[in-house]
N, C-alpha and C positions, 0 to 999 in steps of 0.2 A: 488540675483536674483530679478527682479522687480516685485513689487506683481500682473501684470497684466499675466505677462510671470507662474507666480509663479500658478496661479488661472487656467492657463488653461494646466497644466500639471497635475491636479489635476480635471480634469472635470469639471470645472464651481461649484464643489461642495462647500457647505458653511464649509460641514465637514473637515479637514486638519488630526485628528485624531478619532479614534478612542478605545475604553472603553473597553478592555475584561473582561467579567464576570468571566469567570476561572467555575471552576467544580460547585463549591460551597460556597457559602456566609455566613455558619457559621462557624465562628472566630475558636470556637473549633476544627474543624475538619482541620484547614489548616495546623497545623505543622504534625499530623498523615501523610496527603495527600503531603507534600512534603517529607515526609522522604520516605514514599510507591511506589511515582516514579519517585526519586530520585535513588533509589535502581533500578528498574524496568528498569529505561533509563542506568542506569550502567551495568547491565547485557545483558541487549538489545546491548550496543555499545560490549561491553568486547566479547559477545556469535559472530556476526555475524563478527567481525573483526578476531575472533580466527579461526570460520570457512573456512573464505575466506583466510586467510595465509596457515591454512593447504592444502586445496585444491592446492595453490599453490606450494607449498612444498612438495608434495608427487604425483609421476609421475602416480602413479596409479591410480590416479582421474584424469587427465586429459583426460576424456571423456566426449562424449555429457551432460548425466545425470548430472555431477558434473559441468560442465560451464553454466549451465541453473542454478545449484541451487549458482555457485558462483554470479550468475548474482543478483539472487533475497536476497542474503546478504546483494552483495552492495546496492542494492533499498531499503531496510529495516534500512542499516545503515543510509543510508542519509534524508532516510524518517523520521526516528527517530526524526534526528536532527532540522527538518523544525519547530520544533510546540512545543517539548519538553522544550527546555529552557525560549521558553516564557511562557509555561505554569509553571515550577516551579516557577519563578520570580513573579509569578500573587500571588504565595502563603507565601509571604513576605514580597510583596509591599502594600500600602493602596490601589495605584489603579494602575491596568495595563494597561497603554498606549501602543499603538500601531498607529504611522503615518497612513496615507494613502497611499504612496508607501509601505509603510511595512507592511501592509496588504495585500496588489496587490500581493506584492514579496512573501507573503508566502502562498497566495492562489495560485498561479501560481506553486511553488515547491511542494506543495499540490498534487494537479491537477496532475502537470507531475509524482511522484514519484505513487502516486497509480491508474494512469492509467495504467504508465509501467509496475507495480507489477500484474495486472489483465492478460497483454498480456502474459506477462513471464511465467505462472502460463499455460494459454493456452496453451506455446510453449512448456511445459513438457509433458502434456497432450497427446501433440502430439508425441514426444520423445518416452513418453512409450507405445506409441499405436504402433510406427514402431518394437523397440526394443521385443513387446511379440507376434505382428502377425508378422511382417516379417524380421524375426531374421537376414536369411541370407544373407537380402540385408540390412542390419542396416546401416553398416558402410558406402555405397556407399549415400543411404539416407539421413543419419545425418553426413555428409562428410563436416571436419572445413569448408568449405566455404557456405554450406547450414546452419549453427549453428550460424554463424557470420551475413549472412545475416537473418536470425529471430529476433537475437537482434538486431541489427538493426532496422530492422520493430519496434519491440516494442516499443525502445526508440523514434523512430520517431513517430507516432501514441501516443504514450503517450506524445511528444512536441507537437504537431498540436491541442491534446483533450486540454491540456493547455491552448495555445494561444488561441484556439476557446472562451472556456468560461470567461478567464481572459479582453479578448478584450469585449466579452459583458458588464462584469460589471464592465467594467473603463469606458463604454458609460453613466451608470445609472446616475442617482447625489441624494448624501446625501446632502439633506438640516433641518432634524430636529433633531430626536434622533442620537447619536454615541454609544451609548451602545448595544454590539454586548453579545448576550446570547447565549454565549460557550468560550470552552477554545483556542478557532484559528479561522482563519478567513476562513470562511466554506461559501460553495455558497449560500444554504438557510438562516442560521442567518440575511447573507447581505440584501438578496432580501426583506424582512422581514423589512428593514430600510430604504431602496431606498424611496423617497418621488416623485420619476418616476413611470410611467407604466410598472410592468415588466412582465406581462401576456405574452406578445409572450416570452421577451429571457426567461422567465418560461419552459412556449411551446414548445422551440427550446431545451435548454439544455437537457430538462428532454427523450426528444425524441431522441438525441443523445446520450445522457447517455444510456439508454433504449437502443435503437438499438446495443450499443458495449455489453452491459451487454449480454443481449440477445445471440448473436453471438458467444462471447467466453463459453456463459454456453453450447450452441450448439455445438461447436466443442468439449469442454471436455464430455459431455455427451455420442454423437458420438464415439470418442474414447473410450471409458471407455465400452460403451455398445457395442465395437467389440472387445476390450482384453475381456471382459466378456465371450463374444458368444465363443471366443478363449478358454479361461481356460477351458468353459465347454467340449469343445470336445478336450481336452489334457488325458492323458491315464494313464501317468506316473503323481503318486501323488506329488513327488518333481520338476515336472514342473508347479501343482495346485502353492505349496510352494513358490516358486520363484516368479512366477506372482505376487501373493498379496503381495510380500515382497518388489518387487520393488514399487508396485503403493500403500502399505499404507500409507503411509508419504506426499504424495504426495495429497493423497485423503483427508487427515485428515488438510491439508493446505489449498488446496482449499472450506473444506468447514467450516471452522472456520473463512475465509477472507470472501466470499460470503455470509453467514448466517448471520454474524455480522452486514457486508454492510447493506445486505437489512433490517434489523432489523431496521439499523439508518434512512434509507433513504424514505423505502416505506413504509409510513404512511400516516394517515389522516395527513392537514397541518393544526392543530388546536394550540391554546395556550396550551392544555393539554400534546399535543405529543413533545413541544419542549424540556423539561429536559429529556424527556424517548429517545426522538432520541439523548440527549448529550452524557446520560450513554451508552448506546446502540456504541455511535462510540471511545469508550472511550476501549473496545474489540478490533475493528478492528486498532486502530493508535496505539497502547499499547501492548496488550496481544500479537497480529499475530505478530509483529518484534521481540517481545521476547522470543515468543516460536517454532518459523524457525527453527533458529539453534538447538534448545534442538530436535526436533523432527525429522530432521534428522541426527542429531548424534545419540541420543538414538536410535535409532531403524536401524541402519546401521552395518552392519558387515564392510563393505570398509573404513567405518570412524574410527569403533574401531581401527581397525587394522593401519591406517594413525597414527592416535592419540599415538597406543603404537613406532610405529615405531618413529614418531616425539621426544618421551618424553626421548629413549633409546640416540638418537642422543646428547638431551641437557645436559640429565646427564652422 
């Protein structure tokens, strides 16, 4: 490719690569740190790929509930994948490079993977708000063609939050530092390096951002605070029972994803808050896809019972 053609598929930037710092820069702690999510990424693929086969293997999850949460497996497994193996490799190599399309590329699978995990998360939300207020019309509500078009939405909505941000900062240009402080290539880190103005797509992102966070925390909220007003005025204590049984797992997802989120993200934007927003998102890309699947198996009767049925089959 001719370096002029070459130069402007890379933005006029002087940058061609970029330096990831990885978690941490002392020597002694990196074989600890890749054997810890090493492990962590092996359990994460092994837990959500075990989930979503059994789901599929056992007719008696094929319901709304379980196609929502087979959905948010697969978002977890492949999110896993976007960030994880550069990140061990950072813990072996002297230095980990990272292109400039490969960066783009894995901020963009970034982007779209835990946008759609935010929506997904929504769509249960909403799932268990029909399923404990309006029982009897569940199945007409959460009817396969209303469940397919949700995810749908999601996936889309989480391609377009993508594209939206990715296009902003392939406009930016790296012309000085490439040393990118984290372990992926994350929208704040970048802007942080831009030797452009990036005050409005600042402005813009964080305002979109903003507006979606907003919105899904409002419809689960919403939900949440009409099964509630519901449970309360239920009679029978094993309909109390059931309600919270179904939305534990469910509750204890979303706010281990959300908590962590904002943890990383809404902070002062100071030098002091960058290692606390790295550790902080090191919960949400790590811990939440590892601990999906354990939390809703563990605390699932329909799962136990898939699982024993599955096991009787093989042996």
């Amino acid at each position: 490719m001719p370096l002029n053609a070459q130069k402007t598929m890379e933005n006029d930037s002087s940058v061609s690569e970029f330096i990831l710092m990885g978690l941490t820069d002392q020597p002694e702690l990196q074989l600890p740190l890749f054997v810890l999510f090493l492990v962590n990424y092996t359990v994460t693929v092994m837990g959500n790929l075990s989930l979503m086969n059994l789901i599929c293997l056992n007719s008696n999850l094929h319901t709304p509930m379980y196609f929502f949460i087979f959905n948010l497996s697969f978002i977890d497994f492949c999110y896993s994948m976007v960030f994880t193996p550069k990140m061990l490799m950072g813990f072996v190599v002297e230095k980990n490079i990272i292109s400039f399309r490969g960066c783009m590329t894995q901020l963009f699978f970034f982007l779209f993977f835990v946008n759609s995990e935010s929506y997904v998360l929504t769509a249960m939300a909403y799932d268990r708000y029909v399923a404990i207020c309006q029982p009897l019309l569940y199945k007409a509500v959460m009817s396969p063609g209303i469940c397919f078009l949700l995810i749908f939405c999601t996936y889309l909505m989480g391609l377009v939050s993508a594209l939206f941000h990715t296009g902003f900062m392939i406009r930016l240009n790296f012309c000085d530092s490439n040393v990118i402080n984290h372990y992926m290539c994350d929208i704040f880190p970048l802007f942080r390096l831009s030797c452009s103005s990036t005050y409005l797509t600042e402005l813009v992102s964080s305002a979109v951002v903003g507006t979606a966070i907003i919105l899904c925390c409002l419809i689960i909220l919403i939900s949440y605070g009409m099964i509630l007003y519901n449970i309360i005025h239920m009679s029978s204590g094993k309909g109390w029972s059931k309600a919270l049984g179904t939305c534990g797992s469910h509750i204890i997802t979303v706010s281990l994803f959300y908590v962590t989120g904002m943890l990383a993200y809404v902070k002062p934007s100071s030098a002091e808050t960058v290692g606390q927003g790295k550790i902080f998102s090191v919960f949400y890309t790590f811990l939440v896809p590892m601990l999906n699947p354990l939390i809703y198996s563990l605390r699932n009767k329909d799962v136990k019972l898939a699982v024993k049925k599955t096991w009787k089959r093989l042996t």
